[in-house]
PDB file with one MODEL, atoms N, CA, C and O in Angstrom:
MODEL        1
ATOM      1  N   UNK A   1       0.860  -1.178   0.000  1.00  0.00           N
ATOM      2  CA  UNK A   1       0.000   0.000   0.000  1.00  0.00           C
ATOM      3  C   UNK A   1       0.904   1.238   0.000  1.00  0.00           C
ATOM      4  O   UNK A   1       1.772   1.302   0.870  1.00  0.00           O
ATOM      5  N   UNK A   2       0.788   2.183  -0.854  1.00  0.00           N
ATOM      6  CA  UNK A   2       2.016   3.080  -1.188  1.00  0.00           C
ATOM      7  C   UNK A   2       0.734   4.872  -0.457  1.00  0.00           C
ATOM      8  O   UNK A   2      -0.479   5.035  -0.317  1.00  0.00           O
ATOM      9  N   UNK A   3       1.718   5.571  -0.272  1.00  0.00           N
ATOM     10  CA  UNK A   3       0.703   6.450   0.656  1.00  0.00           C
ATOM     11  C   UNK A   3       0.070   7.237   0.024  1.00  0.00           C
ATOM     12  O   UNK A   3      -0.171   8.290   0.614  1.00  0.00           O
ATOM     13  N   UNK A   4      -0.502   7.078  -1.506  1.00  0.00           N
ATOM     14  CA  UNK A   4      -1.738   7.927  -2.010  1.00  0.00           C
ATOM     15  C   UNK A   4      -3.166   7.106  -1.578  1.00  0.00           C
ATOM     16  O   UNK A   4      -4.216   7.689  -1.305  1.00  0.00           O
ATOM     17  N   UNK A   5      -2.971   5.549  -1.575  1.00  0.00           N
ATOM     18  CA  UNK A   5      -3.802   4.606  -1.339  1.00  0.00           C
ATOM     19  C   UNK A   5      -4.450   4.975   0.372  1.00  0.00           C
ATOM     20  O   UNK A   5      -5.590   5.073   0.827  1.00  0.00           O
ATOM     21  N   UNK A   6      -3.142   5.096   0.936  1.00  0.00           N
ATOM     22  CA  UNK A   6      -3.635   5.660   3.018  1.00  0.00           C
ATOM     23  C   UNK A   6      -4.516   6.703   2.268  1.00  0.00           C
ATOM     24  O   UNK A   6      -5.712   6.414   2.299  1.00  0.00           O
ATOM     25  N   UNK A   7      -4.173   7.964   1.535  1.00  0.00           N
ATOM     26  CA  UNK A   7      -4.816   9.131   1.187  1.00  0.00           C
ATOM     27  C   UNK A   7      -6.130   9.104   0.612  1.00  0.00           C
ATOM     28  O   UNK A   7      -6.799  10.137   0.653  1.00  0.00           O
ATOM     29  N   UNK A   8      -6.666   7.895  -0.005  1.00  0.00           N
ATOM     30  CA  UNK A   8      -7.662   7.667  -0.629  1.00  0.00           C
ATOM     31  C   UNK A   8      -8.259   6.656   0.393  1.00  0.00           C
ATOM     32  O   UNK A   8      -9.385   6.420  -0.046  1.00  0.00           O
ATOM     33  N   UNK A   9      -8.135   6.177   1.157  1.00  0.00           N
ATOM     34  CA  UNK A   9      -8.899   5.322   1.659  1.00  0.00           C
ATOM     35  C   UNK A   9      -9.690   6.121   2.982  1.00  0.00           C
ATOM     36  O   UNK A   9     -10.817   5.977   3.457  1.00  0.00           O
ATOM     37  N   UNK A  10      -8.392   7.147   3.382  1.00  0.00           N
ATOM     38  CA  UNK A  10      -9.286   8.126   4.554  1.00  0.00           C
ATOM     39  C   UNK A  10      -9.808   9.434   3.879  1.00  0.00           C
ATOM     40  O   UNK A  10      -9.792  10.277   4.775  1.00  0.00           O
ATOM     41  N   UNK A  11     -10.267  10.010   2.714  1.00  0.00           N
ATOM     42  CA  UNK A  11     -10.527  10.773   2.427  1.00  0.00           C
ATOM     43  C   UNK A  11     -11.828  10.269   1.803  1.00  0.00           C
ATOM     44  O   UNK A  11     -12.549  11.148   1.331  1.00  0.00           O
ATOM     45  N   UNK A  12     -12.361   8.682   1.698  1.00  0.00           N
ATOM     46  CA  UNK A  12     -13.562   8.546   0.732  1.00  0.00           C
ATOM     47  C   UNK A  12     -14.452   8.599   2.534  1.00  0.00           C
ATOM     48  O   UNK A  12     -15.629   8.898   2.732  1.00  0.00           O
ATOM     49  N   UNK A  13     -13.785   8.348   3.206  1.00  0.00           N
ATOM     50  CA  UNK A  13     -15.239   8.284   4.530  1.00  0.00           C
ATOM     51  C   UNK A  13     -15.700   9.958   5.220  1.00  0.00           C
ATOM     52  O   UNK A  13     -16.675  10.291   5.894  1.00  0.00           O
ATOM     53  N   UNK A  14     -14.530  10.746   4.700  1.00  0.00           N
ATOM     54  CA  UNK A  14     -14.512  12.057   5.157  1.00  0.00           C
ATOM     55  C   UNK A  14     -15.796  12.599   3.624  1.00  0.00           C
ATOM     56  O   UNK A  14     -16.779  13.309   3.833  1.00  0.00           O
ATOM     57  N   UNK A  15     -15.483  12.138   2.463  1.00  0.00           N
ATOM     58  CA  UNK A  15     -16.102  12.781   1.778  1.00  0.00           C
ATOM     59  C   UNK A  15     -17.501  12.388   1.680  1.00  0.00           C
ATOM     60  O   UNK A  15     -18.137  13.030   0.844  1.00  0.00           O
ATOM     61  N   UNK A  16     -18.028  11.649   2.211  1.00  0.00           N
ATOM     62  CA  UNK A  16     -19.557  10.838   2.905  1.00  0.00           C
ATOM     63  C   UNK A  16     -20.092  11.582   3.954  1.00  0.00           C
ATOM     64  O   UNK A  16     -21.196  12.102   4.115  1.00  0.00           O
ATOM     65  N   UNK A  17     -19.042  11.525   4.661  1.00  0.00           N
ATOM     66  CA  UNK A  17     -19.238  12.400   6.163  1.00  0.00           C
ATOM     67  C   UNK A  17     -19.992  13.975   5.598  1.00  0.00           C
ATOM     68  O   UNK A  17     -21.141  14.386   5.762  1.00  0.00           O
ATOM     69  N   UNK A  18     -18.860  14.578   4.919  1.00  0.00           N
ATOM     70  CA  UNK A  18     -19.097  15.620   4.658  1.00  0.00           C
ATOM     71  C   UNK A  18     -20.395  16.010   3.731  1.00  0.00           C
ATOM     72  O   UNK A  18     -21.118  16.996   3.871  1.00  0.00           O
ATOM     73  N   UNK A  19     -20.496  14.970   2.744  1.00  0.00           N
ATOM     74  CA  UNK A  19     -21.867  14.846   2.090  1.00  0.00           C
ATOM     75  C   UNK A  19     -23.206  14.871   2.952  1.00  0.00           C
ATOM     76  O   UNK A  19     -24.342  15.308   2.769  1.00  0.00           O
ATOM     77  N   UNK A  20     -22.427  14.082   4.157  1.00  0.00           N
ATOM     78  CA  UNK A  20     -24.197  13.807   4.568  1.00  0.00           C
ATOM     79  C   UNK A  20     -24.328  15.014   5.727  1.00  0.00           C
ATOM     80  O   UNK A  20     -25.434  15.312   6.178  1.00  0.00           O
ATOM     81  N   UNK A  21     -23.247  15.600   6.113  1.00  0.00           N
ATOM     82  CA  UNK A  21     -23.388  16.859   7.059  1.00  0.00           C
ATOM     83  C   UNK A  21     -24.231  17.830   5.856  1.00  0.00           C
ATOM     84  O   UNK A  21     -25.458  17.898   5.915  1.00  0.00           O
ATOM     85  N   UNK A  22     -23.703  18.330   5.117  1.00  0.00           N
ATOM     86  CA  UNK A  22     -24.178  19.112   4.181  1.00  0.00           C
ATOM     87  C   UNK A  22     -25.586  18.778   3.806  1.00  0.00           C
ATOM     88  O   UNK A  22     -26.207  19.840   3.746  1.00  0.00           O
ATOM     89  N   UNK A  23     -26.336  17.791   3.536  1.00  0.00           N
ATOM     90  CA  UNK A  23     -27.524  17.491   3.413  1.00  0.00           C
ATOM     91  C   UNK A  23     -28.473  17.439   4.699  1.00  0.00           C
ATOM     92  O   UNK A  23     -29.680  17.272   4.519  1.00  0.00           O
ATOM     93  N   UNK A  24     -28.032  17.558   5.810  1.00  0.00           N
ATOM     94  CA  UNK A  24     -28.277  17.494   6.807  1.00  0.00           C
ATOM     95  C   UNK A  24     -28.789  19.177   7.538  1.00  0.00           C
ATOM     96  O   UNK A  24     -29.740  19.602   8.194  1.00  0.00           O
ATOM     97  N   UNK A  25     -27.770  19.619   7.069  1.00  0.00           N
ATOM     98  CA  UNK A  25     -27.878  21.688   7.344  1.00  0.00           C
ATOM     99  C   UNK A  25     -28.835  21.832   6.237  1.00  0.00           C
ATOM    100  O   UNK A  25     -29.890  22.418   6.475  1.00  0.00           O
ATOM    101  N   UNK A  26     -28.567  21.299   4.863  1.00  0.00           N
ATOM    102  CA  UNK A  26     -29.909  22.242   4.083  1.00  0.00           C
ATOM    103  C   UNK A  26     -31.349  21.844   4.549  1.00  0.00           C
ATOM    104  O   UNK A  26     -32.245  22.687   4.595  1.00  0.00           O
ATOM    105  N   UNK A  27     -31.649  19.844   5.076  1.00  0.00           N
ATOM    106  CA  UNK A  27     -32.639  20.738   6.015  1.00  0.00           C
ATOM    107  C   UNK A  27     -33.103  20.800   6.765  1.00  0.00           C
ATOM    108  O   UNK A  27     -34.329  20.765   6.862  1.00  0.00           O
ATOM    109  N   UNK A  28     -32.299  20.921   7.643  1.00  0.00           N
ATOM    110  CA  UNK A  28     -32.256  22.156   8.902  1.00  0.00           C
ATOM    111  C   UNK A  28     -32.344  23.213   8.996  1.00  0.00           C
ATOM    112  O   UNK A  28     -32.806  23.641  10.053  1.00  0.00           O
ATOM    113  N   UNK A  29     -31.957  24.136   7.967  1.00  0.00           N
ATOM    114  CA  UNK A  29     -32.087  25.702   7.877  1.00  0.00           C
ATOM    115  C   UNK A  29     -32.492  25.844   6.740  1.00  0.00           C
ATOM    116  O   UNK A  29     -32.457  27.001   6.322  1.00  0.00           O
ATOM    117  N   UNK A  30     -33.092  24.631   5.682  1.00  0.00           N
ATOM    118  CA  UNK A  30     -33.684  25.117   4.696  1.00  0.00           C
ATOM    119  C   UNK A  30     -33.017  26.282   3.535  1.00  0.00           C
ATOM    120  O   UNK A  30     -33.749  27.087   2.960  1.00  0.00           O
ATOM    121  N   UNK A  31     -32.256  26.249   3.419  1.00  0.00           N
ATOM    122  CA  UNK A  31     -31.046  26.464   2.550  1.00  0.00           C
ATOM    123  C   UNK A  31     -30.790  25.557   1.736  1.00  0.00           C
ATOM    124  O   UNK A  31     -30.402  24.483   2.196  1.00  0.00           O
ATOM    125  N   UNK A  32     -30.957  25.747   0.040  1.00  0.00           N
ATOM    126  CA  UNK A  32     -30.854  24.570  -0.887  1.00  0.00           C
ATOM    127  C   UNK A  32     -29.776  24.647  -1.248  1.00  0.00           C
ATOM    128  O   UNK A  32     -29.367  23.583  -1.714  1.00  0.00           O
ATOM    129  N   UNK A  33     -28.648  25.934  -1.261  1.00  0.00           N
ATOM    130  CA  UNK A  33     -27.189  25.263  -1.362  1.00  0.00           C
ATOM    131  C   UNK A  33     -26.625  24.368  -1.051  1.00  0.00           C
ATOM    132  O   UNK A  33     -25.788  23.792  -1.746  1.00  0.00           O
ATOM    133  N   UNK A  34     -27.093  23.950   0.480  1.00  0.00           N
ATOM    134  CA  UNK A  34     -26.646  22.378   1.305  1.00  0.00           C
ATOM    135  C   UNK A  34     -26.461  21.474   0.502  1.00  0.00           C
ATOM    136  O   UNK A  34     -25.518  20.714   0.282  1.00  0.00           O
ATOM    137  N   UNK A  35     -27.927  21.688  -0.132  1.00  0.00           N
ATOM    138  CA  UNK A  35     -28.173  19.807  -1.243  1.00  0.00           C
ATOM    139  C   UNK A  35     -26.969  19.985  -2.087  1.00  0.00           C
ATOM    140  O   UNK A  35     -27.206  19.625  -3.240  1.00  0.00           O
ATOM    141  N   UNK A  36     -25.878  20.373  -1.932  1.00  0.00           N
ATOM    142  CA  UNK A  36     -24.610  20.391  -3.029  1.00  0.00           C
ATOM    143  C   UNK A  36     -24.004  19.383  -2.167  1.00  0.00           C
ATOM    144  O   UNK A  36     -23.345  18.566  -2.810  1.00  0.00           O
ATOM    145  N   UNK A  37     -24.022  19.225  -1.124  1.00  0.00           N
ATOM    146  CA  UNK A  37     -23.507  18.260  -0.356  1.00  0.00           C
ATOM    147  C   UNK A  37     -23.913  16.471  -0.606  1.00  0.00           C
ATOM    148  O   UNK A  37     -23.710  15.484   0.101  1.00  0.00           O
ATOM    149  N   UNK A  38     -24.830  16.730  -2.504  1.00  0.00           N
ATOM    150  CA  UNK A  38     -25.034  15.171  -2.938  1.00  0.00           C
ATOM    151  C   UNK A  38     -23.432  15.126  -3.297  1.00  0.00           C
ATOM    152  O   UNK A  38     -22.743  14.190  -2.894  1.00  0.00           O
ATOM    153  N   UNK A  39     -22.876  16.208  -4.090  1.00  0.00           N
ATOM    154  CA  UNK A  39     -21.864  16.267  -4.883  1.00  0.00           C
ATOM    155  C   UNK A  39     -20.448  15.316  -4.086  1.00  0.00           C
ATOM    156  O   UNK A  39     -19.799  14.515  -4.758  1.00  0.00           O
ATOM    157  N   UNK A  40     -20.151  15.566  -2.640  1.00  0.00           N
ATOM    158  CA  UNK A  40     -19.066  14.672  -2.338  1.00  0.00           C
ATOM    159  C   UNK A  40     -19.497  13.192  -2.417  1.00  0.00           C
ATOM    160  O   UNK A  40     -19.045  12.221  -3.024  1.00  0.00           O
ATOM    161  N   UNK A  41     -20.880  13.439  -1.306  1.00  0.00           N
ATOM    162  CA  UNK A  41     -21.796  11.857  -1.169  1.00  0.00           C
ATOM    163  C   UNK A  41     -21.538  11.043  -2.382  1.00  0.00           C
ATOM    164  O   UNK A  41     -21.166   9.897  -2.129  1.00  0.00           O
ATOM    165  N   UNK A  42     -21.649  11.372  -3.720  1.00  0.00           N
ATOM    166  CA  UNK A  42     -21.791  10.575  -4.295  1.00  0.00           C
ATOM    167  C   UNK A  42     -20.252  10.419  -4.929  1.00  0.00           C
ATOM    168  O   UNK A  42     -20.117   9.406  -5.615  1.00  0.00           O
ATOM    169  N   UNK A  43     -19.349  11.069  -4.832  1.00  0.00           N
ATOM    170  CA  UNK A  43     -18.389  11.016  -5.099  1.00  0.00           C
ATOM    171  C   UNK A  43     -17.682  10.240  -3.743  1.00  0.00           C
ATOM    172  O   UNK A  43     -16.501  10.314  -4.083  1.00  0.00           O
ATOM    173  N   UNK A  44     -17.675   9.807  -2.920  1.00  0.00           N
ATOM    174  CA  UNK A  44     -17.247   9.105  -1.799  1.00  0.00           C
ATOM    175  C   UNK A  44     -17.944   7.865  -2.025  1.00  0.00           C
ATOM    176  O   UNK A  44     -17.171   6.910  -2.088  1.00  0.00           O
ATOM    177  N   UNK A  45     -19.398   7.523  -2.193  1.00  0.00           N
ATOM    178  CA  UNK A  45     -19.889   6.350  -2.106  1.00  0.00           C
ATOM    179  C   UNK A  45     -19.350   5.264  -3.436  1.00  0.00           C
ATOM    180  O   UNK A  45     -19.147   4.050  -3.462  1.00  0.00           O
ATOM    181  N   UNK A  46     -19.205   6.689  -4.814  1.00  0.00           N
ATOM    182  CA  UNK A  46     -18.877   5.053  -6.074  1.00  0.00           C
ATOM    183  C   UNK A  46     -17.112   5.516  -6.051  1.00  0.00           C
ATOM    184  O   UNK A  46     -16.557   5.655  -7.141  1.00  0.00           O
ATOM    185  N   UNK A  47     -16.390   5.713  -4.883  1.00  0.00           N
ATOM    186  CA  UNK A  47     -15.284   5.258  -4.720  1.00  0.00           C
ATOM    187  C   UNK A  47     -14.000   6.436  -6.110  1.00  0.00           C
ATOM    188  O   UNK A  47     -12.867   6.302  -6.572  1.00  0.00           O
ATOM    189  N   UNK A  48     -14.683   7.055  -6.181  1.00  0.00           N
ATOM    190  CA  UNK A  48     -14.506   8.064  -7.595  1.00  0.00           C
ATOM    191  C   UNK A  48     -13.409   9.301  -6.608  1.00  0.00           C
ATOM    192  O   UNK A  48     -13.730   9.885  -5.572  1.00  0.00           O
ATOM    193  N   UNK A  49     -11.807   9.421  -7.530  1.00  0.00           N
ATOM    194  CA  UNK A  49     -11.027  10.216  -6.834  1.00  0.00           C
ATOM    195  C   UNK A  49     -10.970  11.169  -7.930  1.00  0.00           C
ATOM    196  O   UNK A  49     -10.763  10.713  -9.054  1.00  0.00           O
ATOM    197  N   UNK A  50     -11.144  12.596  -7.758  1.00  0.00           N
ATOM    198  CA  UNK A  50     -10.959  13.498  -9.092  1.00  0.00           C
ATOM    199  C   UNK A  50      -9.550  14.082  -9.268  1.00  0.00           C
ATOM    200  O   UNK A  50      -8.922  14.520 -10.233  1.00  0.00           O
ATOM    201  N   UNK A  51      -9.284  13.909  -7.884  1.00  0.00           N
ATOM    202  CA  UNK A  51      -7.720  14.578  -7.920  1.00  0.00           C
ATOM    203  C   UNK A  51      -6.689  13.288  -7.894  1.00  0.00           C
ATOM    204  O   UNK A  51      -5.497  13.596  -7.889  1.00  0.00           O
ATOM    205  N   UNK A  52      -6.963  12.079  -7.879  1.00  0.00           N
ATOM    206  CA  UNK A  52      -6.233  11.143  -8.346  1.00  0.00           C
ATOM    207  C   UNK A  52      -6.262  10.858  -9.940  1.00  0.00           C
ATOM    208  O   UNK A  52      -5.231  10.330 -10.357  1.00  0.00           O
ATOM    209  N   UNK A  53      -7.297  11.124 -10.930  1.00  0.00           N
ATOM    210  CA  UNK A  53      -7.516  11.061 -12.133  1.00  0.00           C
ATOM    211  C   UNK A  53      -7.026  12.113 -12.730  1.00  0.00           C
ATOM    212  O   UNK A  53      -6.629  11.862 -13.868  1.00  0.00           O
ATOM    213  N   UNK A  54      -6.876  13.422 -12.324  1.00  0.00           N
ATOM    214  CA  UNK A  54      -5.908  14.555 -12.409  1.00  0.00           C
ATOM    215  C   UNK A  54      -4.629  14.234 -12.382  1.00  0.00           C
ATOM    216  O   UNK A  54      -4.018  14.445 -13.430  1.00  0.00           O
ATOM    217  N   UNK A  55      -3.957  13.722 -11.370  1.00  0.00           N
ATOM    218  CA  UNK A  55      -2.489  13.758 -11.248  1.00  0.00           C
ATOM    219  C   UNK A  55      -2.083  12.610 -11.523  1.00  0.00           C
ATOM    220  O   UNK A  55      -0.912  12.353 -11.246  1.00  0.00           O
ATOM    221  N   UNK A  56      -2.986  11.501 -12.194  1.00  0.00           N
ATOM    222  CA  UNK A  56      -2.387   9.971 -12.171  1.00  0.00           C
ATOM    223  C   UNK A  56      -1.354   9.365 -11.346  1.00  0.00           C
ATOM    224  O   UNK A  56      -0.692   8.387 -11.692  1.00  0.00           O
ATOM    225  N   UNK A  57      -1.224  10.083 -10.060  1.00  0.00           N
ATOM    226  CA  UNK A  57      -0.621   9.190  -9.201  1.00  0.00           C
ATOM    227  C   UNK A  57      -1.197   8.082  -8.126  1.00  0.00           C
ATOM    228  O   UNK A  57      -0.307   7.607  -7.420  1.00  0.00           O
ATOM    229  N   UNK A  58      -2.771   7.493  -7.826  1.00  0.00           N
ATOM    230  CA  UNK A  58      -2.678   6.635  -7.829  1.00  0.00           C
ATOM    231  C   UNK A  58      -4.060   6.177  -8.402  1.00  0.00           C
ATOM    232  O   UNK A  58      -4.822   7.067  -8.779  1.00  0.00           O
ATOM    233  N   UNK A  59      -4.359   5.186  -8.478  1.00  0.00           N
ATOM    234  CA  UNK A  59      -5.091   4.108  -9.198  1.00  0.00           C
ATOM    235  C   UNK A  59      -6.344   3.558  -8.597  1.00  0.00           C
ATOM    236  O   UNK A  59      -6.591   2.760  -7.693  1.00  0.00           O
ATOM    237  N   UNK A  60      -7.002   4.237  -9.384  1.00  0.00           N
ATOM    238  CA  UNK A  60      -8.979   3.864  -8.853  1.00  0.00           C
ATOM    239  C   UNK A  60      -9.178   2.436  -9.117  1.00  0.00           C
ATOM    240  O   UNK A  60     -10.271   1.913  -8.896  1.00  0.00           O
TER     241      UNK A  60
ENDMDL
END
């Protein structure tokens, strides 16, 4: 395991986390900017790195 893999493996539960906080405040305060917070969710759940496909240093 080379350390972009550590980097990707703790950054897909942070980006869930952060998805579902964000969906969570829009509604709560009813603010539909929140619902942008599908945008990590779903990018954390199908395992999808944008800045690993950018820099091809490591491997989805």
């Amino acid at each position: 395991m080379n350390k972009f893999d550590k980097i990707r493996s703790f950054c897909r539960p942070v980006r869930i986390l952060i998805g579902i906080a964000l969906i969570i405040a829009g509604f709560v305060t009813g603010i539909a900017w929140f619902y942008l917070g599908i945008i990590p969710l779903v990018i954390g759940l199908t395992n999808f790195c944008p800045l690993c496909m950018i820099t091809k240093k490591c491997s989805i």
